[in-house]
N, C-alpha and C positions, 0 to 999 in steps of 0.2 A: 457879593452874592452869598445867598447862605445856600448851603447843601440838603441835600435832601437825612432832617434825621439824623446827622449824624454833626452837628452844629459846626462845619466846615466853612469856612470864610475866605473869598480869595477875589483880587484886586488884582487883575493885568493890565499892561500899558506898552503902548509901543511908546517909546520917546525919539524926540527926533535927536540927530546924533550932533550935537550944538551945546557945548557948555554954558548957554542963556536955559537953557530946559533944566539944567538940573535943579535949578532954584523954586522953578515951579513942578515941577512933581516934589520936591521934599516939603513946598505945602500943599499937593492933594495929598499925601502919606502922612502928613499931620492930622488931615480932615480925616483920616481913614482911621488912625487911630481912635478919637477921638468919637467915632460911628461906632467902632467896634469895641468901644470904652479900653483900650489899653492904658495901663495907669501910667502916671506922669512921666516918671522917668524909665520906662521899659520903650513908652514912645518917643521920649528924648534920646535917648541911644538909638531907636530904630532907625530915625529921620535921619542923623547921624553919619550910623552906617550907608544908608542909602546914599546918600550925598556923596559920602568916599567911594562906594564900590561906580554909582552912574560916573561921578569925577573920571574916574578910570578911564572906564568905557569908552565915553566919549572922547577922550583925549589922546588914549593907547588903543581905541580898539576900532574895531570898524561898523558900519552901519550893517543889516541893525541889528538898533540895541533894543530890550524888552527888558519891562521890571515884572515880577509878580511879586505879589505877598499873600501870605495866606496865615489861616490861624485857627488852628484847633482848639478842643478844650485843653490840652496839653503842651502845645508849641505853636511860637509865630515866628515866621522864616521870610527870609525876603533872598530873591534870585535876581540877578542881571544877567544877562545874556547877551552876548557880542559876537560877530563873525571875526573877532581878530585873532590873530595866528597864534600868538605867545599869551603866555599866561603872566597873572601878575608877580609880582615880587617884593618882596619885603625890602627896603635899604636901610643900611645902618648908617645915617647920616648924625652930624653935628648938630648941637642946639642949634646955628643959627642959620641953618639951612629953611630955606622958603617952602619947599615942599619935599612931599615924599615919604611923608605918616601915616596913610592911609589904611595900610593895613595892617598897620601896626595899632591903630585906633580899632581897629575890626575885632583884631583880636583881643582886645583890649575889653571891648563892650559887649561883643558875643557870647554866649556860652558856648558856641561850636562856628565854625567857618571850612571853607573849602572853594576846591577850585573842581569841574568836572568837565572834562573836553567831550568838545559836539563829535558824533562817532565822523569818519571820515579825518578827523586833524583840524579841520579848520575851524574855527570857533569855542565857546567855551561860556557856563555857568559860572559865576562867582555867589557863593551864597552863603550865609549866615543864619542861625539858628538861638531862637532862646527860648529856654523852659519858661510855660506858665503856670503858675500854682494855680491849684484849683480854685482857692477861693477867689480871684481877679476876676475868673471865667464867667460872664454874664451868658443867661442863655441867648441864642440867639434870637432877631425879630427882624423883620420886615424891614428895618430899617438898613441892616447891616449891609448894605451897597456900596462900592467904592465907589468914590467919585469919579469926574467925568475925565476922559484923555488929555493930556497934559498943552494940548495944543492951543 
């Protein structure tokens, strides 16, 4: 969607809460980039991210789960959101451990990340932030829609 004027762009998605989903929303988030011209590797780290933080979710967290993304002329951010109780965690694992990088890759590829809990305790935002230089920033058009629900 574009905003009114103010060249705001934003993509939400409920996802269903199934590690077979997260493969298909990190190719509509690819489509999205890609509408919204993010350049090559600002959307290869997005997809990325996204992948790691829904991985999460889905696995550690509870139904449901919601992705947004959005992107100004100045910032594109991507949020999950889960009704799970605990927040995530960084491990300090061995090379040849099979998982458990996730946000470690976050931090990694982000220029900013964070965790924000749903008021009441239960649930929680996971989300991710990076600077856009101005000159990336295409104006917006008619086209810039995110594609359809992941289902």
């Amino acid at each position: 969607m574009t905003g009114p004027g103010g060249g705001l762009r934003v993509g939400c998605w409920d996802v269903p809460c199934r590690p077979a989903s997260v493969s298909r929303v990190r190719r509509m988030v690819r489509d999205t980039c890609r509408i919204w011209d993010v350049p090559g590797r600002m959307a290869d780290d997005l997809v990325l991210v996204v992948g790691e933080l829904l991985g999460n979710a889905v696995v550690y967290g509870r139904p449901p789960v919601m992705l947004s993304l959005w992107s100004t002329g100045e910032e594109l951010c991507v949020r999950v959101t889960d009704d799970g109780p605990e927040d995530p965690r960084r491990l300090d694992l061995g090379p040849a451990a099979p998982h458990g990088r996730g946000l470690t890759i976050v931090e990694a590829l982000a220029d900013r990340w964070g965790v924000a809990r749903a008021p009441g305790g239960t649930g929680k935002t996971v989300w991710a932030a990076w600077h856009r230089p101005a000159a990336v920033v295409p104006a917006p058009t008619a086209s810039a829609r995110a594609p359809n629900h992941p289902n």
